[in-house]
C-alpha positions in Angstrom: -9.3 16.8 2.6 -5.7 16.5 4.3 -3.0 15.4 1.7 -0.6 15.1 4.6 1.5 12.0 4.3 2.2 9.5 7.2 6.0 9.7 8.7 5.5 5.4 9.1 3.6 3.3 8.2 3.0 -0.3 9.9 2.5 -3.2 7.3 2.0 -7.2 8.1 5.4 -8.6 5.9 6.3 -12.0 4.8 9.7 -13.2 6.7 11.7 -16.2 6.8 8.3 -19.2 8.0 7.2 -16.0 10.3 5.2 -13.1 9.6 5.3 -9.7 11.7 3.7 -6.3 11.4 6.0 -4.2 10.6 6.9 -0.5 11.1 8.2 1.2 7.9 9.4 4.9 7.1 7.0 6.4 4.2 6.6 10.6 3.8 10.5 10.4 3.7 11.6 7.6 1.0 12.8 8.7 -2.3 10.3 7.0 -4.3 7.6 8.9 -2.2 9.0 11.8 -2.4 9.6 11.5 -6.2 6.4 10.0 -7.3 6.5 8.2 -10.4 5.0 9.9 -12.8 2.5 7.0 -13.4 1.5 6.5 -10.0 -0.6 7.5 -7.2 -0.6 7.3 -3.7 -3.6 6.1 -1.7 -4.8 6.5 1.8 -6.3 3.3 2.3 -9.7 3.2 4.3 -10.5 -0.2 4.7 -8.4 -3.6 3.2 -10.1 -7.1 2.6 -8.5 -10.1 3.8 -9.2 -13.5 1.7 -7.5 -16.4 1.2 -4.7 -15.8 0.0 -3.8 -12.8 2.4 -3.7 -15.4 5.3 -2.4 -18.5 3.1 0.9 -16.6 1.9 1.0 -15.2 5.9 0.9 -18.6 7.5 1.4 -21.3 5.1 5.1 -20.0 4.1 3.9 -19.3 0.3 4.9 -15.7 -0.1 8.1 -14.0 -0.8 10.1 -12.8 2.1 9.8 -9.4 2.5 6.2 -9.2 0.5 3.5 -7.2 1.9 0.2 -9.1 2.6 -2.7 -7.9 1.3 -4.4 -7.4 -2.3 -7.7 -5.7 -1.9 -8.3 -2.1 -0.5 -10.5 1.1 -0.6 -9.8 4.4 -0.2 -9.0 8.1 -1.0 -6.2 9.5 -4.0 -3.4 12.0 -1.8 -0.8 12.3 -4.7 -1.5 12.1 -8.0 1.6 11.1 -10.8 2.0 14.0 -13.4 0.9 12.1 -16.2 -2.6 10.7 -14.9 -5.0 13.4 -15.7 -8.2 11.2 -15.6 -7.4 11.1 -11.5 -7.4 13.5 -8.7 -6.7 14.6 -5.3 -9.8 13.2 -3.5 -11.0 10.5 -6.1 -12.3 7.6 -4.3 -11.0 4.3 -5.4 -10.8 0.5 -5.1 -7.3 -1.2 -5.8 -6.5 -4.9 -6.5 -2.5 -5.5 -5.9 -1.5 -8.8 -8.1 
């Protein structure tokens, strides 16, 4: 399995009453570079969209600047140094609250 990290990364963000997708840097930020020693870093396979994904899109109820989106699948590609029940490869489901 490729641990490669994406150079971007395109998200749908929360603005100002619009919402965009949104091209971001990712392999290169600090905080990617420097995981967390807590954290892990997930190439997602497939997201859910509910209702509140599209509600806090359209209806102006997020945060500007939040990223929609709360439920996804996919595979573990970095692994912070203090999770040893996880690994490279794990499958997983995530809930983002």
């Amino acid at each position: 399995m490729a641990t490669t990290l994406p150079e971007k990364i395109q998200a749908i963000v929360i603005g100002d009453h619009a919402t965009s997708v949104q091209t971001g840097n990712f392999a290169s930020e600090e905080h990617i570079q420097n995981l967390d020693p807590d954290n892990i870093i997930v190439r997602i396979r497939a997201i859910g969209l509910n209702p509140t994904d599209w509600k806090h899109a359209f209806l102006n109820l997020g945060k500007e600047g939040n990223i929609s989106g709360c439920g996804a699948a996919g595979d573990i590609v970095r692994v912070g140094s203090r999770l040893k029940h996880l690994q490279v490869g794990d499958r997983i489901a995530a809930l983002n609250t």
